[in-house]
Residue, then its C-alpha position, 0 to 999 in steps of 0.5 A: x222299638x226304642x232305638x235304631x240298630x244300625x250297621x255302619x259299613x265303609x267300602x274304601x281301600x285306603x281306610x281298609x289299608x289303614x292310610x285313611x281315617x273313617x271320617x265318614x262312618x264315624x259321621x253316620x254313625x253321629x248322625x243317626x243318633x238323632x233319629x234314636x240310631x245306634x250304631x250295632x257295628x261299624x266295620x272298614x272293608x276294601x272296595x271289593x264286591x264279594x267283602x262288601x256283599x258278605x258284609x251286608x248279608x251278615x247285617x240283614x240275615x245274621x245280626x238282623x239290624x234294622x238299618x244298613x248304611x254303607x259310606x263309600x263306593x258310589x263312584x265312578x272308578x273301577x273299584x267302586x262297587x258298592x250299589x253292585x253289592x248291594x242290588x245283589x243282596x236287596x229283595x226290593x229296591x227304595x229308589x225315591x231314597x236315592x233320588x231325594x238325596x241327588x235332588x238336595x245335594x244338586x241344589x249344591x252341586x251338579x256332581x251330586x248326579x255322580x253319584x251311583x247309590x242305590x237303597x233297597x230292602x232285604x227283609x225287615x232291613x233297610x239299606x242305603x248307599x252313601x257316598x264316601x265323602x263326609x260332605x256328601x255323606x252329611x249332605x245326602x244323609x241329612x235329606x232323608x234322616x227324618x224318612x226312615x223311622x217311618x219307614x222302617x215302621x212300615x216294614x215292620x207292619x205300621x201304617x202309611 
């Protein structure tokens, strides 16, 4: 495979309003261009489960991207549903992803232990959580950039 397809999904009720730029999805989306990434779709939806799941049902099974990356939605607060969505549409879950990524960002933070991301596989897609700051999303996507062109070469049938 030459690139990366990849889905961009921002979960955030004030970028979905229009109040707020996307600096995050706009981060990703930079990012995994170093990794041969190429940002497929990049969509804003509101913190809600059935948008956020619909969403990345139409990546995995309709559009059939290699890789989802959601930014936003990890929280604490009541309308942070973002992992709730995403274990509902994974088959298999990835937890060392998630964990790497809590284990770099408490090198700088104890609050990267806040975070409720989760990372998972729905057929030959891998998707991950981030959170919604553009800190957290360069920090977190920075401790596991270099892991997923193997892995996504193992979903496809390559070696270990």
């Amino acid at each position: 495979m030459s690139y990366i397809e990849t889905a961009v999904l921002t979960s955030s009720d004030r970028c979905s309003r229009g109040e707020t730029e996307d600096l995050s999805g706009k981060l990703v989306s930079e990012m995994i261009k170093t990794i041969g990434g190429r940002t497929a779709v990049h969509d804003i939806v509101a913190d809600e489960l059935p948008a956020i799941k619909e969403k990345l049902l139409h990546y995995c099974d309709e559009l059939k991207v290699n890789l989802v990356i959601t930014t936003g939605g990890t929280g604490f607060s009541g309308r942070d549903v973002t992992p709730e969505a995403t274990g509902a549409v994974i088959e298999r879950a990835i937890p060392g992803l998630p964990e790497l990524m809590r284990a770099e960002g408490l090198k700088k933070t104890k609050k990267a232990a806040l975070s409720r991301g989760i990372a998972g596989i729905r057929g030959n897609t891998i998707i991950i959580n981030l959170p919604g700051s553009p800190k957290a999303v360069k920090e977190s996507l920075e401790a596991v950039l270099d892991l997923l062109p193997h892995a996504l070469e193992m979903l496809r049938g390559g070696g270990h």
